[in-house]
C-alpha positions in Angstrom: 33.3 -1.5 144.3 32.2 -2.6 140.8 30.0 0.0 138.7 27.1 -1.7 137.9 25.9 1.0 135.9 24.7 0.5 132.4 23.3 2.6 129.5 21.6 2.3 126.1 23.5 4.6 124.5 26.1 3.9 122.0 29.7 4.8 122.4 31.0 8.1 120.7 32.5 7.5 117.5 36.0 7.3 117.3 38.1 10.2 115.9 40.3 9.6 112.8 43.6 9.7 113.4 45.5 12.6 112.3 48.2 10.3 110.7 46.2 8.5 108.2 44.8 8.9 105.0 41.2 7.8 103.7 40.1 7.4 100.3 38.1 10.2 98.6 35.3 9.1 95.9 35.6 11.5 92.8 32.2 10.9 90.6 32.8 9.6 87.1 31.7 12.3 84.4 28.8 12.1 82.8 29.5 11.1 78.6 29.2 14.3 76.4 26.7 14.5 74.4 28.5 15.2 71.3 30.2 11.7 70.9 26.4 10.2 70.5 26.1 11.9 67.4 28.1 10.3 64.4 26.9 7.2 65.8 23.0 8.3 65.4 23.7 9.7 62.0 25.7 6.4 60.9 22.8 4.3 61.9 20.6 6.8 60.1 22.3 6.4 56.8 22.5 2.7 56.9 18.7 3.0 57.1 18.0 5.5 54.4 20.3 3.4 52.0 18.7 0.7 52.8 14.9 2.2 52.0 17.1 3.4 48.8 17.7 -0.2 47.8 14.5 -1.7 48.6 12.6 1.0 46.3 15.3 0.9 43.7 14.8 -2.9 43.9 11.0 -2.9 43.7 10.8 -0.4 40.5 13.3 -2.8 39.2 11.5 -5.8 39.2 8.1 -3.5 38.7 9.8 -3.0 35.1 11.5 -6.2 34.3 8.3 -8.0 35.2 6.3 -5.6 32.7 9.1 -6.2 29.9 9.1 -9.9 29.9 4.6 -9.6 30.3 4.6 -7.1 27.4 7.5 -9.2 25.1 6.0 -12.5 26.1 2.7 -10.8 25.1 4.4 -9.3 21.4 6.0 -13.0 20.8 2.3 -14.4 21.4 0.7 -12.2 19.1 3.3 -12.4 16.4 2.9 -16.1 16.4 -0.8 -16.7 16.7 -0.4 -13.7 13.6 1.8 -16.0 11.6 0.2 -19.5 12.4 -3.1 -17.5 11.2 -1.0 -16.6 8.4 0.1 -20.2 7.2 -3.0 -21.3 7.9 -4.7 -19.1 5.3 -1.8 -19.9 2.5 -2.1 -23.7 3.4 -6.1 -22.7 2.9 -6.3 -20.1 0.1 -7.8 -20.7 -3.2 -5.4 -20.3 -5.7 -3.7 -21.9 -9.0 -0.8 -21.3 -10.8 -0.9 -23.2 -14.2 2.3 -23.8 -16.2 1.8 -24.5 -20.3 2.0 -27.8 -21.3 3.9 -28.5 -24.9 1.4 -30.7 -25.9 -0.2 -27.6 -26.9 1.0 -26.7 -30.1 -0.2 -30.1 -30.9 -3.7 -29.2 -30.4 -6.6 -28.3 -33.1 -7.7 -26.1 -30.8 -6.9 -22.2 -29.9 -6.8 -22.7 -26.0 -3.7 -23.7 -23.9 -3.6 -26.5 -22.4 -1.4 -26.7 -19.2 0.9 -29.4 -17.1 -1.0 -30.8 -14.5 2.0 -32.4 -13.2 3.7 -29.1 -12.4 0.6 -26.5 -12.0 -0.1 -25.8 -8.4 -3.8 -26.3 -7.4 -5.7 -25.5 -4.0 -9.4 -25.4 -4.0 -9.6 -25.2 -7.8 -11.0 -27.7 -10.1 -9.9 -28.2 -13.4 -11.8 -29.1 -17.3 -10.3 -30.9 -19.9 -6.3 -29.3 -18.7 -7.7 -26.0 -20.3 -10.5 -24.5 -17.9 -10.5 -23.6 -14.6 -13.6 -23.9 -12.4 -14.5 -21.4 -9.5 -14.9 -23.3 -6.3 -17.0 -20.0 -4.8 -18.3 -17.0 -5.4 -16.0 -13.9 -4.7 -13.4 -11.2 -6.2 -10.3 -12.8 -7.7 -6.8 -11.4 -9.3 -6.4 -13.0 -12.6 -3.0 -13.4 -14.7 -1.9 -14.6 -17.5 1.5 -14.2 -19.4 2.0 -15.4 -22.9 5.4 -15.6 -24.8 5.7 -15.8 -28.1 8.5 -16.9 -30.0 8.0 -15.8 -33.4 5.5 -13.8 -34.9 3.0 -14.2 -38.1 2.4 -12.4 -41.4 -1.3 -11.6 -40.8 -2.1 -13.2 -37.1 -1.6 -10.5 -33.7 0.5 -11.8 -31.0 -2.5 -11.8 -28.8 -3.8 -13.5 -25.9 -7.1 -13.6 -24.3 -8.4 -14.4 -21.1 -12.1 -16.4 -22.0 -14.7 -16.9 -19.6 -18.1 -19.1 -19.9 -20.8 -19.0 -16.6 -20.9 -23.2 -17.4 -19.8 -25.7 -19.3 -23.0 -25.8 -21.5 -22.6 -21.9 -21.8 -20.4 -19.9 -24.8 -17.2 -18.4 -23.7 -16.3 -14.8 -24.1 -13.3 -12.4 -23.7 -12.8 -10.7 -20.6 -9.1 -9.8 -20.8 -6.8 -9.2 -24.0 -3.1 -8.4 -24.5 -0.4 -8.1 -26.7 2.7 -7.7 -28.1 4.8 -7.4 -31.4 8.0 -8.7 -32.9 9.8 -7.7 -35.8 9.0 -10.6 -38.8 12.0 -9.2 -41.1 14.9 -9.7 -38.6 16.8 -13.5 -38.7 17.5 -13.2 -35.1 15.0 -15.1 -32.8 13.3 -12.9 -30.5 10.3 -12.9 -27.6 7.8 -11.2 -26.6 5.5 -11.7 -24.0 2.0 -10.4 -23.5 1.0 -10.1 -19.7 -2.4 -9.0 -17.8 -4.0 -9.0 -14.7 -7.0 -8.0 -13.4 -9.6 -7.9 -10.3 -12.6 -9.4 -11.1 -15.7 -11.0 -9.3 -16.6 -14.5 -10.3 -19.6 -16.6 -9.9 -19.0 -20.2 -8.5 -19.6 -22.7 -11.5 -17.7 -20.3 -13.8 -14.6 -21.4 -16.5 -11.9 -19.3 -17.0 -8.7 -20.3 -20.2 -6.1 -18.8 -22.0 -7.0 -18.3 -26.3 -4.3 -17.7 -28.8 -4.7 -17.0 -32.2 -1.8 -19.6 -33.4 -0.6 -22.3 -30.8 2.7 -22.5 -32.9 3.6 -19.3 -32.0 3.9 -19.7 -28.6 7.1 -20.2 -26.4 6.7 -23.7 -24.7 10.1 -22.7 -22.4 9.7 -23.5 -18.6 8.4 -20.1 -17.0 7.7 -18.4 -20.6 3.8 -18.8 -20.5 1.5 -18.9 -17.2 -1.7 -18.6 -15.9 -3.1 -18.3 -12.6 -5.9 -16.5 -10.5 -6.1 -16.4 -6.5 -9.1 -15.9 -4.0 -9.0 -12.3 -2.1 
């Protein structure tokens, strides 16, 4: 007779078999902590040296930058200094008269002087003897006289004559001089030199007076005269 019984449930499981071997899972370990740590403290140095370099680098360029600002500001000043400087020599009134020795040929007392090798700016000349002021101011006035031999009764003396204009009489406002011995044979100089601040009207004439034109050295350099603006 066939079983015609049926059921739902499921079979029983089936027993391993005594004679056979099954795999058994071991769990990995978990990582130590330990072995994170160089690895942290390598990645924190690379940063710190980093933030090292970028605010070595920034104070660096902070500097360099004020160096070149502060020399290209001293190379400024120094040239704007020395442009302001030639222009007030190309500008200032000056003149630096050298004798002429056509001089000694003259009837009169007053030195007359080379207009081809003088140096004028801003100042007129009378007659190759008088200077005219250009403007009112203070002025350094110079003179040096040589003189080459000297005189039984004369002084070696030279003076420096002014006169307010040309209609006007002149007068003395600087005197100097010097002495050489009249008995010796051997030629000898002396030279009497003088400078002085003064303030001068525009308009006024300024010369050199010697007592005796022969007796002054007509070398180049010996005997000058000159005056310049402050």
């Amino acid at each position: 007779m066939i079983n015609t019984y049926q059921t739902s449930l499921a079979p029983p499981p089936v027993p391993p078999r005594l004679n056979r071997s099954h795999p058994v899972l071991i769990p990995a370990p978990l990582p130590a902590q330990s072995s994170s740590r160089p690895m942290m403290r390598f990645l924190l140095c690379v940063v710190l040296l980093n933030l090292v370099l970028c605010v070595g680098g920034f104070i660096y360029l902070y500097h360099h930058l004020n160096m070149e600002q502060r020399f290209s500001s001293e190379g400024t000043v120094a040239f704007r200094a020395a442009e302001k400087q030639e222009t007030l020599d190309r500008t200032r009134t000056m003149a630096r008269m050298v004798v002429s020795k056509s001089s000694k040929e003259s009837k009169l007392s007053y030195l007359q002087w080379d207009m081809d090798h003088s140096e004028l700016k801003s100042i007129n000349y009378y007659e190759r003897s008088w200077l005219t002021i250009p403007e009112s101011g203070d002025y350094y006035v110079y003179s040096r006289v040589t003189f080459s031999r000297g005189h039984d009764k004369l002084p070696l003396t030279s003076h420096v004559r002014l006169r307010k204009s040309q209609a006007e009489e002149d007068k003395t406002i600087m005197q100097a001089c010097c002495d050489l011995d009249k008995i010796s044979d051997i030629p000898r100089l002396c030279t009497a030199s003088q400078g002085e601040v003064m303030t001068l009207e525009k308009g006024n004439q300024l010369s050199v007076w010697v007592s005796d034109l022969s007796l002054v050295s007509y070398e180049e350099g010996a005997t000058t005269f000159g005056m310049y603006k402050l």
